[in-house]
C-alpha positions as CSV (number, residue, x, y, z in Angstrom):
1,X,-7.6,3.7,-101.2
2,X,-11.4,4.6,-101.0
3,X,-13.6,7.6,-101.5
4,X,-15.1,9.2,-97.7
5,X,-18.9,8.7,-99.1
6,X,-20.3,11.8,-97.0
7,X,-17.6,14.4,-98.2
8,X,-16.5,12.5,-101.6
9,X,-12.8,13.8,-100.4
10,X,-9.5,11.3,-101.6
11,X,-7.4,9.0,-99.2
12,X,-4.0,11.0,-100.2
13,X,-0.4,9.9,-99.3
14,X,1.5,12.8,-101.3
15,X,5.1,11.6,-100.8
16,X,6.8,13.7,-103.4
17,X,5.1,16.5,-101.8
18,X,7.1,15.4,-98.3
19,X,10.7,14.2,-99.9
20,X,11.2,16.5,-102.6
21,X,10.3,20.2,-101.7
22,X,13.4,21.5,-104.2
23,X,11.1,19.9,-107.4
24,X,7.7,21.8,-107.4
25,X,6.4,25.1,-106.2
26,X,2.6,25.2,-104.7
27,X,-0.1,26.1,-107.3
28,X,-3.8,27.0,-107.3
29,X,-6.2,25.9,-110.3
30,X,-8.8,28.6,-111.9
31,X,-12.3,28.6,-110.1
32,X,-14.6,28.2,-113.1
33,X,-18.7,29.1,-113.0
34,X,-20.3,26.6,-115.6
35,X,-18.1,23.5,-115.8
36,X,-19.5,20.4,-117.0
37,X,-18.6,16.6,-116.9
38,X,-18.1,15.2,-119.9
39,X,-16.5,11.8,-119.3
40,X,-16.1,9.9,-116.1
41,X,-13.4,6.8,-116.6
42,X,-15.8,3.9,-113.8
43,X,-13.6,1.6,-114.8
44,X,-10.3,3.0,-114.0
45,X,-12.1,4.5,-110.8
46,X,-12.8,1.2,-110.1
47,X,-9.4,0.2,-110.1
48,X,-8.2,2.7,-108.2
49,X,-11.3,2.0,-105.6
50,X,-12.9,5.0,-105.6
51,X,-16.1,5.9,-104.6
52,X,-18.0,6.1,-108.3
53,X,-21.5,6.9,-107.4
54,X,-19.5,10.3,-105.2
55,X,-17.7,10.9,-107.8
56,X,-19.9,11.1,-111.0
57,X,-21.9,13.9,-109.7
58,X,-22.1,17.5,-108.9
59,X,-19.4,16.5,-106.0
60,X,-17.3,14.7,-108.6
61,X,-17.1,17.5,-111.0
62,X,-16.2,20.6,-108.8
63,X,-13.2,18.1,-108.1
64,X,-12.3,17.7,-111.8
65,X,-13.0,21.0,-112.9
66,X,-10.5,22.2,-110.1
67,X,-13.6,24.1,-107.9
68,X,-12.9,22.2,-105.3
69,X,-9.2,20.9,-103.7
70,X,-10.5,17.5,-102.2
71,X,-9.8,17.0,-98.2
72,X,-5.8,16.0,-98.1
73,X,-5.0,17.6,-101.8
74,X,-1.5,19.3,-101.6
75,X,-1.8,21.0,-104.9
76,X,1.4,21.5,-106.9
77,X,3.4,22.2,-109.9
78,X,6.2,20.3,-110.7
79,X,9.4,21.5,-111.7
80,X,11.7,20.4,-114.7
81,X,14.0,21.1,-117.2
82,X,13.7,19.3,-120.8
83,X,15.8,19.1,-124.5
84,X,13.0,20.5,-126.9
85,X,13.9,19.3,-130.2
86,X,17.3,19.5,-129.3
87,X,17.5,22.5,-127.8
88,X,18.3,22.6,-123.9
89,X,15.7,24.5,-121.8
90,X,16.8,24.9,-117.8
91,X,13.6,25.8,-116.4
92,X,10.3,24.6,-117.8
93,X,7.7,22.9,-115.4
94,X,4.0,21.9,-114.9
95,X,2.6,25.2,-116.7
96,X,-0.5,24.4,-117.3
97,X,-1.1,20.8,-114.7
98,X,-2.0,20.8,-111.2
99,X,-0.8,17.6,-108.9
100,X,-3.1,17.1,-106.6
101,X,-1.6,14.2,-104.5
102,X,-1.1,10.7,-105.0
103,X,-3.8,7.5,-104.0
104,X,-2.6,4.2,-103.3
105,X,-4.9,1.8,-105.7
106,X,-6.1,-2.0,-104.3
107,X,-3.0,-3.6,-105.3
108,X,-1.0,-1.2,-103.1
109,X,0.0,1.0,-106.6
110,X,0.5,4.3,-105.8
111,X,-1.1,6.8,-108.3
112,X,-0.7,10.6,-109.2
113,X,-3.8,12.7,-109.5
114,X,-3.0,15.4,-111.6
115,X,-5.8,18.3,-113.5
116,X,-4.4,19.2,-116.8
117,X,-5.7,22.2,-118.1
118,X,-6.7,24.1,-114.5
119,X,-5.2,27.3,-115.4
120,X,-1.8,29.0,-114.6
121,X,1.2,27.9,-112.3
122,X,4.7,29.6,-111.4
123,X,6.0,28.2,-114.5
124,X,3.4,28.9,-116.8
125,X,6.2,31.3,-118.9
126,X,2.8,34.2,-119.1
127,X,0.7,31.1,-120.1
128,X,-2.8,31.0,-119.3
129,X,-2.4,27.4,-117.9
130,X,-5.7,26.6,-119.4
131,X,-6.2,23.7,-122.3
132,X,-8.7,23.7,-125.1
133,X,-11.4,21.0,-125.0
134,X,-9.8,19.1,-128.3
135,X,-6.7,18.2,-126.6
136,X,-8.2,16.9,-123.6
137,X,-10.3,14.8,-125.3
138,X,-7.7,13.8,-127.6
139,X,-5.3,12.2,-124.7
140,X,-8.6,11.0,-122.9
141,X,-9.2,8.9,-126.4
142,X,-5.5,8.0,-127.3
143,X,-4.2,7.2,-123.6
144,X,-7.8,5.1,-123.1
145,X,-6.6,2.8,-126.1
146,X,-3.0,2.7,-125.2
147,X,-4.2,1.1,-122.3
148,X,-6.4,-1.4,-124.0
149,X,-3.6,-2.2,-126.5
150,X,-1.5,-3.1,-123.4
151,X,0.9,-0.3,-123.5
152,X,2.2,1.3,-120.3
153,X,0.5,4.7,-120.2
154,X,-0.9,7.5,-118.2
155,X,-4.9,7.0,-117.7
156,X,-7.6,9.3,-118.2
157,X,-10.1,9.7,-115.2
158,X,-12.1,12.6,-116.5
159,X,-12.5,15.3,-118.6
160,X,-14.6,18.4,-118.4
161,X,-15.8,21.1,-120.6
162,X,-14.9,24.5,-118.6
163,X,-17.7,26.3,-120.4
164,X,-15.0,29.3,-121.2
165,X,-13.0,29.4,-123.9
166,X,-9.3,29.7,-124.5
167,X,-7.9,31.3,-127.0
168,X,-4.7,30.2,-129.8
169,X,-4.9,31.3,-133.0
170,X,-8.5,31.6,-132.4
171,X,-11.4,31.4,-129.1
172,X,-11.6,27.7,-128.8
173,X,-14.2,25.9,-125.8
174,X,-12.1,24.8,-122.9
175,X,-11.4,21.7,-121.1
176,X,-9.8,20.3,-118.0
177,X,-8.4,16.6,-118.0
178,X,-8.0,14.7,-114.7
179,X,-4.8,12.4,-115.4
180,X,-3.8,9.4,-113.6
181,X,0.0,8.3,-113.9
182,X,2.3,5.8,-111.7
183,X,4.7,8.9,-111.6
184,X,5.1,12.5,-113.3
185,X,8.6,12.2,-113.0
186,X,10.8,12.7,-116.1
187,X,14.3,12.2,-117.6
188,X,13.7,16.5,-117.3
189,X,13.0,16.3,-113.5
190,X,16.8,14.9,-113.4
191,X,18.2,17.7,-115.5
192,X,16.5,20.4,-113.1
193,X,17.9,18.4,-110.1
194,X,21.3,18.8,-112.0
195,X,21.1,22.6,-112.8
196,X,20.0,23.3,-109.2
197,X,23.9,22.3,-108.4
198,X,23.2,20.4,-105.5
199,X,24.4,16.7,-105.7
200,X,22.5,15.9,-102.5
201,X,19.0,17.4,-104.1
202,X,19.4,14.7,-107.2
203,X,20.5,11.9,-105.0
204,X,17.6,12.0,-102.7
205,X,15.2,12.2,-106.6
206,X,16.9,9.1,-107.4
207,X,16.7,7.2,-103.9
208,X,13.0,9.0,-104.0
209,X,12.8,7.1,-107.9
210,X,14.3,3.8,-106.5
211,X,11.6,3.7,-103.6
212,X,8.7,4.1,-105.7
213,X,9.6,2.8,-109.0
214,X,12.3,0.4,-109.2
215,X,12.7,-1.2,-105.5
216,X,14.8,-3.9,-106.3
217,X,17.9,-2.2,-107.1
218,X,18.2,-0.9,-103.7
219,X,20.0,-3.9,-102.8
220,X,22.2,-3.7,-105.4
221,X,25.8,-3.1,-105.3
222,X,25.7,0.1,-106.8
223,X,21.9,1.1,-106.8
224,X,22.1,4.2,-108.6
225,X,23.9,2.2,-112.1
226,X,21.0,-0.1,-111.6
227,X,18.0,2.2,-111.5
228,X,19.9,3.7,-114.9
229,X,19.7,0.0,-116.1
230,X,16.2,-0.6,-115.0
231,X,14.8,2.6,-116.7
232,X,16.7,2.1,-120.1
233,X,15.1,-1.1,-119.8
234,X,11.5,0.0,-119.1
235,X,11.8,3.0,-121.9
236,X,13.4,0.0,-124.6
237,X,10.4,-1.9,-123.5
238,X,7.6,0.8,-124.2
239,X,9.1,2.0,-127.6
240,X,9.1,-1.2,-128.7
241,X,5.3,-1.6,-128.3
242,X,5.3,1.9,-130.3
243,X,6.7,0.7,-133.0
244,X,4.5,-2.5,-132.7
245,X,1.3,-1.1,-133.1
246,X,2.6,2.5,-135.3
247,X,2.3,4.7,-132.8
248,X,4.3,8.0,-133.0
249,X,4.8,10.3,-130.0
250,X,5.6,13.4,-132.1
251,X,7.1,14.9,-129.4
252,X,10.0,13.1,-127.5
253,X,11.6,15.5,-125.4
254,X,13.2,15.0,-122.6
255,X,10.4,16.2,-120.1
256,X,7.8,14.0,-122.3
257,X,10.1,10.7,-121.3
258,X,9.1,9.6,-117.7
259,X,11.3,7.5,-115.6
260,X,8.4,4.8,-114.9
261,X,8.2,3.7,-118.3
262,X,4.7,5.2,-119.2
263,X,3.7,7.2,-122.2
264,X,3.1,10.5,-121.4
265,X,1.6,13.6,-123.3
266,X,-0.5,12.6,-126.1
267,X,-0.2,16.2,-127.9
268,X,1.3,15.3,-131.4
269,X,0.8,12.1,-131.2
270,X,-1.0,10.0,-134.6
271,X,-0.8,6.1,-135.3
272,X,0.5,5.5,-138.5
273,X,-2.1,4.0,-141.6
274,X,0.2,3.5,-145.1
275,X,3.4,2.1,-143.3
276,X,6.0,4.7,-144.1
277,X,9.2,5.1,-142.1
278,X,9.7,8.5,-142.1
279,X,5.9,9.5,-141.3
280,X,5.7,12.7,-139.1
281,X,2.6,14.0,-138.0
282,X,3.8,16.7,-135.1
283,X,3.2,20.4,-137.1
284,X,6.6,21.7,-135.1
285,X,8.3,18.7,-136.4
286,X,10.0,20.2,-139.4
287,X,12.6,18.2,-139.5
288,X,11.5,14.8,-138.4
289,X,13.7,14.6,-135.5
290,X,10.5,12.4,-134.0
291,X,9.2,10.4,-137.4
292,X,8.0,7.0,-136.4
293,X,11.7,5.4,-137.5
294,X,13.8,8.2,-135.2
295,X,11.9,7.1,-131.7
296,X,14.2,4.4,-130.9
297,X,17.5,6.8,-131.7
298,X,15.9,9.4,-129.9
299,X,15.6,6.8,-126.7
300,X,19.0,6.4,-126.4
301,X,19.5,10.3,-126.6
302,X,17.1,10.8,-124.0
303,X,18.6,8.0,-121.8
304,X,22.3,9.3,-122.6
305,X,20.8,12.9,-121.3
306,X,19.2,11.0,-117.9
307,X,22.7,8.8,-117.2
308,X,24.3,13.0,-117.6
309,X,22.5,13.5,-114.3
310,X,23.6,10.3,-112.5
311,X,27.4,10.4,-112.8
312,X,28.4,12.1,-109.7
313,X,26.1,9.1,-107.8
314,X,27.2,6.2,-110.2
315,X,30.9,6.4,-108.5
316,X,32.9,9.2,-106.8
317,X,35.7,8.9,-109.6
318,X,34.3,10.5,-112.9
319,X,36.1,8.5,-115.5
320,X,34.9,5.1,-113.6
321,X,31.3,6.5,-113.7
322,X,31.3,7.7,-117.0
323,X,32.9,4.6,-118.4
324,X,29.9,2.3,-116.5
325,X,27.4,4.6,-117.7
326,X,28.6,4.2,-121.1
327,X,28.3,0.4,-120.7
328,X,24.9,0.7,-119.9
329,X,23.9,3.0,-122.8
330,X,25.6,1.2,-125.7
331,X,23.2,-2.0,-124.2
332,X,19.9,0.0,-125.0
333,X,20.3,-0.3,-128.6
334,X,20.5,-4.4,-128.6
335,X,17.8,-4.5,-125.5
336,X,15.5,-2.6,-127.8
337,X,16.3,-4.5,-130.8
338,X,14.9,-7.7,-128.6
339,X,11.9,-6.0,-127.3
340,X,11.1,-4.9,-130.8
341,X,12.0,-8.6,-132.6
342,X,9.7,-10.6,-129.9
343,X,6.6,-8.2,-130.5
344,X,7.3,-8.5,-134.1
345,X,7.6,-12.2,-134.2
346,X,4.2,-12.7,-132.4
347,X,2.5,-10.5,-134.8
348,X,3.8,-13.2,-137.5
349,X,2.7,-15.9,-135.4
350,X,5.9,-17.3,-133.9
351,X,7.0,-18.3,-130.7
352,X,10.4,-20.1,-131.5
353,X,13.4,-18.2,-132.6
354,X,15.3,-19.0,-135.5
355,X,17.8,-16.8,-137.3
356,X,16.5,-15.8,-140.4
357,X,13.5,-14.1,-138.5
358,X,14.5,-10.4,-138.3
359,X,15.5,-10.9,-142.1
360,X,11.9,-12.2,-142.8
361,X,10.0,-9.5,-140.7
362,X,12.4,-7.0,-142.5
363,X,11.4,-8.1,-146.0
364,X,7.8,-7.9,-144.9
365,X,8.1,-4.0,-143.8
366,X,10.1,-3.2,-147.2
367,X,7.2,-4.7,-149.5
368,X,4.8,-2.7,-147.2
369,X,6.6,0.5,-147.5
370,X,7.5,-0.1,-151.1
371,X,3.3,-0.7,-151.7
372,X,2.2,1.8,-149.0
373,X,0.6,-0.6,-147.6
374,X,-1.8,-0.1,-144.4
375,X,0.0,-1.1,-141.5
376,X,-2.9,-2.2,-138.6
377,X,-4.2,-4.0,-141.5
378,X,-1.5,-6.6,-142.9
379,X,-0.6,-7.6,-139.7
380,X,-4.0,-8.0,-138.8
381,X,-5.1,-10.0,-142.0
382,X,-1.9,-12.0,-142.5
383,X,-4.1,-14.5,-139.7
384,X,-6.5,-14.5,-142.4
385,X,-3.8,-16.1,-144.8
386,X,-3.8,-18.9,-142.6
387,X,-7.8,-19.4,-143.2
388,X,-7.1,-20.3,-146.8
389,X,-8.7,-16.3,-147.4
390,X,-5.4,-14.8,-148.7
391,X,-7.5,-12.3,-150.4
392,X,-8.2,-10.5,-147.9
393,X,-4.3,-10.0,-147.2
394,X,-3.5,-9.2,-150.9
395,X,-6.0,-6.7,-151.8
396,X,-4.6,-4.1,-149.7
397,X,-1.0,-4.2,-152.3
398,X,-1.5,-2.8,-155.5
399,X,1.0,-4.9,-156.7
400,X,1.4,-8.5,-155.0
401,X,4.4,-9.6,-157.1
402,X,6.9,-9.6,-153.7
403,X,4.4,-10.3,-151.2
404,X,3.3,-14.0,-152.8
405,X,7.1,-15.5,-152.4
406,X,7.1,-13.8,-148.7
407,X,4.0,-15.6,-147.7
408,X,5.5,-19.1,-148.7
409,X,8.7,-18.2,-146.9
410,X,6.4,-17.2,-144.0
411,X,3.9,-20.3,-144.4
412,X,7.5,-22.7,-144.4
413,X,8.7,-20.7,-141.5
414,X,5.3,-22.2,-139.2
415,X,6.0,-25.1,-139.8
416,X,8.9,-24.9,-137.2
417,X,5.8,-23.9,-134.9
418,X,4.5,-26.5,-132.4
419,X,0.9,-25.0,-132.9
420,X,-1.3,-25.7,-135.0
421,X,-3.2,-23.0,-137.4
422,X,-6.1,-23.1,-135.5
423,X,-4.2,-21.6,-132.3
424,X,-2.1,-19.4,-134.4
425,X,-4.6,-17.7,-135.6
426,X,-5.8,-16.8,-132.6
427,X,-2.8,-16.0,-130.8
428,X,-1.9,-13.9,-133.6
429,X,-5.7,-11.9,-133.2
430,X,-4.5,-11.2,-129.8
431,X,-1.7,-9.1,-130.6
432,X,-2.6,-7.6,-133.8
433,X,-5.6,-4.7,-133.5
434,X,-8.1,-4.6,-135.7
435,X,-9.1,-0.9,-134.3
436,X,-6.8,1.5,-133.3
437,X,-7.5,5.4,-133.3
438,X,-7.4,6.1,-137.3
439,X,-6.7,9.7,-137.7
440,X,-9.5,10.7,-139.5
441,X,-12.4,9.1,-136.8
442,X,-10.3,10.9,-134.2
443,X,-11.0,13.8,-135.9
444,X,-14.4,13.2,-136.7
445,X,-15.6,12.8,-133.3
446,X,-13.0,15.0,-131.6
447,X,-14.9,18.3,-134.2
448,X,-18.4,16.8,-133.7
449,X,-17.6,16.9,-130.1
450,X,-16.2,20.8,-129.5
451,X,-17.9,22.1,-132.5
452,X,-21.3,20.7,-132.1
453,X,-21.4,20.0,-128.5
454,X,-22.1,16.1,-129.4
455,X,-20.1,13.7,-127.2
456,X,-21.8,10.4,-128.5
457,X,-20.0,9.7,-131.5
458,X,-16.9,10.3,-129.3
459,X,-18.1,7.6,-126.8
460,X,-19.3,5.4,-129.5
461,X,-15.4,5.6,-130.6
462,X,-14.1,4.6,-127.2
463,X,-15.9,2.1,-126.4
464,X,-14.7,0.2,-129.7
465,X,-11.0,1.0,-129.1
466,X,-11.5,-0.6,-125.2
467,X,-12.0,-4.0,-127.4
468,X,-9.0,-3.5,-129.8
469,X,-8.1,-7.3,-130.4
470,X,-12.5,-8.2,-131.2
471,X,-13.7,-8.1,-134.6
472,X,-17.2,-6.8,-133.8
473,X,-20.0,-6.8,-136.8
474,X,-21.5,-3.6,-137.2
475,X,-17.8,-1.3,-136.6
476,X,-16.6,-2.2,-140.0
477,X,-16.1,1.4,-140.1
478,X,-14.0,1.9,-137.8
479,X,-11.3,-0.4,-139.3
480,X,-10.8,1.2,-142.4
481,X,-8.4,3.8,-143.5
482,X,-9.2,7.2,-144.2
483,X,-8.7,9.1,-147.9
484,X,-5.4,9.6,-148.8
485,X,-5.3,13.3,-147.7
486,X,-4.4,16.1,-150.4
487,X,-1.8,17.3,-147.5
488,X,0.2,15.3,-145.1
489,X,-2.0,15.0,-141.8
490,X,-1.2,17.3,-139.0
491,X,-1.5,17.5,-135.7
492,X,-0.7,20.0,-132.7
493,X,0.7,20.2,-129.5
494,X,-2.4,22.1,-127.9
495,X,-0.7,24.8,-126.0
């Protein structure tokens, strides 16, 4: 895929545009008079092959401010249906997101270009389909660093300031976000498939799924059990690396759980400093249904929702597809728990399995949520331990009484290792961040940024979380926990 350098237009191929005319409904985005660029990913457009001298320009941004449908564009809104906290919704859709086609990448990947904040669509619900400039920048900074952390993820091509402003609870600047994602399609897309009544329509979404997602179980005996399979999988995967790194989503719903495996929709979403279980940052979260110990109950909700769609394909007797299904869904439980135990033992350094591991990573997580210990941080200094600097490790307990008698079960435990400290302090520097997006920076730079106009502190911010893993001197800062806050720390969905 390449950029046409004379009329910066895209190479599209929009094949959900072509197969699935029943899931989206034609949409237009806002014409705005004063946009301005604010953040052009050359990296990712790199990837992707595109044309970065076209696009970071005047060109560039009447694309990603939605002025100008590039050459090929089909624009459109997807349609889906979603469980909101629960709560089943029939119709809900693209209200305020723009799909402007898809772009086949180097590697042959094939990419969704979608504008996120462009302005109202069929199912906006009396929305204005517009997005403030905080959110934008938000996902732009969150999704960037998911990516570096090596977690599947939407990217973040661009974001603009729209120059108007948008109004919540109060007038706030605007912002469009240009998103790039193997797929938009959600556990919710399969729900609307289901309510349209039409078993053909959510066949030819799964075979659609199966073609550009999960190829391989096309030749399986029964194709449409195995894509089930092969997402449970890819979802057990990706919430494993959550819980690796404290991330919370804040908002799992069904039409925030794509079928590709990415993380989608950073509204919500916080990474977690003291390690506490039942941390919730989402504001509409009042119960906790998405704290940071729910998300991997609330994947096997989600997935029991998605295998509700699939019955009719999975076999044409009900009680045989329901009881295959169900198979398949009391596996995502155990296939999580080994997604989750292998990241785990390689942030403790081990590469060999032995019994008493989940035991030994368990007592860990107890004596850090008993001290309220920083997460990022104990994982990322217990390599330090190994340096003979254990200091560093025990000054962030107040009370080290538990953790000395772990780190000698721990320090017995390498010596089943075959490496030597040396490489296990490395390998363990490779998987433990020593920067990830602390609340109170995102903050910082997210207020500096809409408030004050100032993107630099904002860039400054990213281009530290692009190098997660390297302990650079001079971003000390950027490592360290905020205050204790006087109230819980919130965050908001945006809309």
């Amino acid at each position: 895929m390449t950029l046409n350098k004379e009329t910066s237009d895209f190479y599209f191929d929009n094949s959900f545009a072509h197969h699935l005319e029943d899931f989206f409904a034609p949409s237009r985005s806002d014409s705005l008079l004063e946009p301005k660029l604010l953040k052009f990913n050359y990296s990712l457009a790199k990837e992707l092959g595109l044309d970065l001298k076209a696009l970071d320009s005047e060109e560039g941004l009447a694309i990603f401010s939605g002025n100008k449908i590039p050459k090929g564009a089909e624009p459109l809104a997807q349609a889906y249906s979603g469980h909101q906290f629960g709560g089943f919704s029939p119709l809900l859709g693209d209200g305020r997101a723009l799909l402007l086609g898809e772009i086949i990448d180097k590697q042959g990947r094939r990419h969704d270009v979608q504008l996120k904040g462009s302005g109202p669509s069929p199912f906006s619900r009396g929305g204005d389909g517009k997005s403030a400039l905080g959110p934008v920048l938000r996902e732009y900074l969150i999704s960037e660093s998911m990516h570096m952390l090596g977690i599947p993820t939407t990217r973040s091509l661009a974001a603009v300031a729209t120059g108007e402003n948008v109004y919540r609870e109060t007038a706030l600047p605007g912002g469009i976000l240009t998103r790039i994602a193997s797929s938009h399609i959600r556990v919710g897309t399969f729900q609307f498939g289901t309510a349209l009544g039409d078993i053909g329509k959510i066949r030819r979404l799964t075979d659609y799924c199966i073609n550009r997602h999960y190829p391989r179980a096309a030749d399986s005996e029964n194709r449409y059990l195995t894509f089930f399979e092969e997402v449970c999988n890819a979802q057990a995967k990706l919430i494993s690396r959550w819980m690796s790194v404290g991330f919370i989503h804040g908002v799992m719903n069904t039409d925030n759980m794509t079928i590709s495996g990415e993380t989608i929709d950073y509204g919500p979403c916080a990474f977690m400093d003291m390690y506490a279980p039942d941390t919730v940052f989402s504001s509409i979260d009042e119960k906790g249904r998405y704290a940071y110990a729910n998300q991997p109950n609330i994947l096997t909700w989600n997935l029991t929702r998605l295998a509700e769609t699939l019955v009719p394909l999975v076999d044409l007797n009900q009680d045989r597809a329901v009881e295959l299904l169900t198979v398949a869904i009391q596996n995502i439980e155990p296939i999580y728990q080994k997604y989750w135990l292998a990241e785990m033992r390689s942030k403790i350094g081990l590469s060999i399995e032995d019994p008493s591991d989940l035991e030994l990573i368990k007592d860990l997580l107890s004596i850090m949520e008993k001290e309220g210990a920083d997460f990022t941080l104990v994982f990322r200094r217990l390599s330090k331990a190994l340096e003979d600097k254990d200091h560093l490790l025990l000054k962030l307990f107040k009370d080290t009484s538990d953790l000395n008698p772990w780190l000698l079960r721990w320090k017995g435990r390498l010596e089943q290792e075959e490496n030597t400290k040396e490489v296990l302090v490395e390998i363990m520097n490779t998987v433990n961040p020593i920067y990830i997006p602390r609340n109170h920076t995102v903050e910082e730079v997210l207020t500096t940024a809409t408030q004050q106009g100032d993107i630099k502190p904002f860039s400054d911010f990213l281009l530290v979380l692009e190098k997660p893993f390297d302990e650079i001197n001079g971003n000390e800062t950027y490592a360290i926990p905020g205050p204790v806050p006087d109230q819980p720390y919130q965050t908001f969905c945006g809309t």
